[in-house]
N, C-alpha and C positions, 0 to 999 in steps of 0.2 A: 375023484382024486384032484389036489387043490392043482390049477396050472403052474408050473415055475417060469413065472416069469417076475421079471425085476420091474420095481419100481423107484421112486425118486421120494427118497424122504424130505421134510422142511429142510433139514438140516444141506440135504446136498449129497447127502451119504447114498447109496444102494444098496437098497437088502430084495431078497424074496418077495414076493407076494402072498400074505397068510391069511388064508382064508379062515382059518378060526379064530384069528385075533379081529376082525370084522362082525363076524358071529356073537361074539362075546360082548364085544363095545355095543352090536344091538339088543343082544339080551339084556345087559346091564341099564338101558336106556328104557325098557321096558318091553319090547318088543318079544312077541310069542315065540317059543321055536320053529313053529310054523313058518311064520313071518320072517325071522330070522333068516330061515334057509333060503327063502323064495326068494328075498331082497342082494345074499351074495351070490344066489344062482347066475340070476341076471345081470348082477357086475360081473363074475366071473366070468361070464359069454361075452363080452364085450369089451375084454382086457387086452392092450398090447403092451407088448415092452415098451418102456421110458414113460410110461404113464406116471404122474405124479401122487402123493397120497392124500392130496387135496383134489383132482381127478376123482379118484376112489369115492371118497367122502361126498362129495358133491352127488355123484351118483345115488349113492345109497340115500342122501337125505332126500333127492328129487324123487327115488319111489319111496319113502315112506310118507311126505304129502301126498304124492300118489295115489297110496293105498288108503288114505283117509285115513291118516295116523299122526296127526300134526303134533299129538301131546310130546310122542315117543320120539318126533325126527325135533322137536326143541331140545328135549333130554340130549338126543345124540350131537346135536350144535355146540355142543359143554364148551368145548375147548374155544371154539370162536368166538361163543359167545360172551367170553371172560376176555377175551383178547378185544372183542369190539366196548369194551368199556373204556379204552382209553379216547385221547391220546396223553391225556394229565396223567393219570395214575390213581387221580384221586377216587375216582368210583371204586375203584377196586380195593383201593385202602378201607372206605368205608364196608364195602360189603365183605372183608376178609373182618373187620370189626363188628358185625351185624353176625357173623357165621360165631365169633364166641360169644357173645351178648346171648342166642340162644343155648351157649352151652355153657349159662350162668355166669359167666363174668360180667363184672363191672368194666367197661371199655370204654375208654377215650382215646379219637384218632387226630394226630396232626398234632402230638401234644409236648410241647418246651418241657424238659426236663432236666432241672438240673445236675449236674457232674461236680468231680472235687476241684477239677480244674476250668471246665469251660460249661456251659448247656448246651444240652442235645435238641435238635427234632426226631419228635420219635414216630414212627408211622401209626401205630398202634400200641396203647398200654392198655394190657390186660389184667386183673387179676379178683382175685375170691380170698378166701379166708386164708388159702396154704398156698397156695401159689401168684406169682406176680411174675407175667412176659414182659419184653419188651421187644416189638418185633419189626421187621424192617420189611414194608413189604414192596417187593422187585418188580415192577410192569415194564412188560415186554411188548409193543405189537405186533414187532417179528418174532413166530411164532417159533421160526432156524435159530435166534437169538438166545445164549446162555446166559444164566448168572454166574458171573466169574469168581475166583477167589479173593478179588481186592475186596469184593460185598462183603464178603465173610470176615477179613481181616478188620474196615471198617467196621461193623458189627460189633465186633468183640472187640476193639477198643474204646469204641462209646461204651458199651456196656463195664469194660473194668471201671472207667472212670464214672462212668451214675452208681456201681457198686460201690466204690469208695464213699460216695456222700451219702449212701443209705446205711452205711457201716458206722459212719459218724453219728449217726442220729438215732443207730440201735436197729437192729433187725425186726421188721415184724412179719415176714412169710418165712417161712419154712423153707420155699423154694424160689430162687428167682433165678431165669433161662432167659438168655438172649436166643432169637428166635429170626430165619431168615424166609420169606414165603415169595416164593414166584411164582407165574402162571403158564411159566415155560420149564424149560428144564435146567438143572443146575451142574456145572462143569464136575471133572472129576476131582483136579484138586479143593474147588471150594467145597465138596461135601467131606474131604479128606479131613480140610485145616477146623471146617466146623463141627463137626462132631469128635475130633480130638481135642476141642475144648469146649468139650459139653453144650455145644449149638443143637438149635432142632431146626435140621435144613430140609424142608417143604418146596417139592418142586412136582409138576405136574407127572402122575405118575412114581413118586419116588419121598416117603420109602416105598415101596413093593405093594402094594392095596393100603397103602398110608398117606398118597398123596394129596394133594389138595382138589382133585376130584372126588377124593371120597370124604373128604370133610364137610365138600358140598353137597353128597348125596345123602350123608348121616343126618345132616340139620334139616332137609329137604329145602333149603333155603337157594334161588334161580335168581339169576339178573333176566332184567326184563329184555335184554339185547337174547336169548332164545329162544322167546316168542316167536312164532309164524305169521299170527295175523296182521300183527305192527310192521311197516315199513322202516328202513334207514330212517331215516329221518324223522318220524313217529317216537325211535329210541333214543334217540338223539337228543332231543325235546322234551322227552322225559327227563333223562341224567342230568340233564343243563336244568330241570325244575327238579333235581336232591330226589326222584325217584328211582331207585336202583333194582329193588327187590319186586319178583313177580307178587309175593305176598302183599305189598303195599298198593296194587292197584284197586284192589274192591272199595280199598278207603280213600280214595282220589277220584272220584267220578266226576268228582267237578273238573277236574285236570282234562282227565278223557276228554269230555265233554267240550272244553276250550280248546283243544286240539283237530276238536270235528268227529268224532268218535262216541255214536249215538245207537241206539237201537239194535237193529239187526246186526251192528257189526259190532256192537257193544257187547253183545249177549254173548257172541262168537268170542269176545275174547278175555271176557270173565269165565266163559266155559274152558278156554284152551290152559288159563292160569291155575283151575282149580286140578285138570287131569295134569298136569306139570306137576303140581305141588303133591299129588296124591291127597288132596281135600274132598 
């Protein structure tokens, strides 16, 4: 039986301690059910109250290196490791453009668009034959930190005014959605006002197995900040040389390579990319 005892969310809130929703975050991560158990047995024995849920976390991912499971505790890094892409934003604009690019769109990030009244910067323009996003994507490094409902209000007033100049010039998608994506969570009136006017508000966990961790696990698509065998600063050094994606390292050896990253520990972390990616 799980212990009740409380813990300390990012947020600052206090809820329970659940031990299935730990279980679950490592089965989804890949981890066996075997594995799964023995990893919250162990945090569970070693739980006090006011313990925090980065506490928790830290634990679990220290025995899954542990256990010689590096692929599975990167998986479980998800969320940090999308939060160590900043402190710009820009990494993560690109790799939320990289996540529809493999799910057939045409995508351009960072892109002037004009309006009936003024030009937009748009984070991300997406689109295919029927559809065309335009999306605004939120980075957070605090991880307590909400996307508020002014994003949303913003959002959807660039977006009336680029619909007006696409109106002028004649329709050619079928659909076009303004679109708001965080890597945190989104407040309750901004998913209120956005989805009362046809927004698709993308916040970590939400909609309900529609958030932007499962969008990341659908494409299989990983920043290379949930790597194990790279240091801070290894990732670092990557993002600052436009490599974001774990995918992108087998074709940058030369990079590796100029970084100091040779042989035995080369080997080691072209094998950690490929059990990440499931390749």
């Amino acid at each position: 039986m799980s212990k009740r005892i409380n813990i300390i969310k990012a947020s600052g809130d206090v809820a329970l301690f659940s031990r299935s929703k730990i279980e679950r975050s490592l089965r989804r991560s890949g981890a066996s059910p075997g594995l799964a158990r023995k990893i919250v047995n162990e945090v569970e024995a070693k739980l006090k109250s006011g313990m925090t849920t980065f506490d928790i976390y830290s634990a679990a991912f220290q025995l899954l290196k542990k256990a010689n499971a590096r692929p599975i505790a990167a998986r479980y890094s998800l969320k940090r490791a999308i939060t160590a892409l900043g402190p710009t934003g820009f990494p993560f604009e690109r790799f939320i453009g990289e996540i529809f690019k493999r799910k057939g769109f045409e995508v351009e990030v960072d892109k002037i668009v004009p309006g009936k009244c003024v030009s937009h910067e748009v984070d991300v323009v997406a689109k295919n034959k029927e559809k065309h996003y335009f999306m605004e994507c939120k980075f957070h490094a605090d991880q307590a930190r909400a996307t508020d409902v002014k994003v949303a209000l913003y959002v959807h007033s660039r977006f009336r005014d680029i619909m007006e100049k696409i109106k002028e010039k004649g329709l050619c998608h079928e659909i076009h959605r303004a679109w708001v994506i965080t890597n945190t969570r989104l407040s309750e009136d901004a998913i209120r006002y956005g989805e009362c006017n046809n927004m698709k508000m993308i916040g970590w966990k939400y909609p309900k197995d529609r958030g932007v961790e499962v969008l990341i696990e659908e494409t299989k698509l990983h920043p290379v900040t949930c790597l194990t065998v790279i240091d801070d600063y290894e990732k670092k050094w990557l993002l600052e040389n436009n490599v974001v994606l774990c995918q992108d390292l087998p074709r940058r050896i030369d990079l590796l390579n100029k970084l100091g990253i040779r042989e035995k520990r080369l080997k080691e972390l072209l094998k950690e990319v490929r059990d990440v990616c499931g390749e």
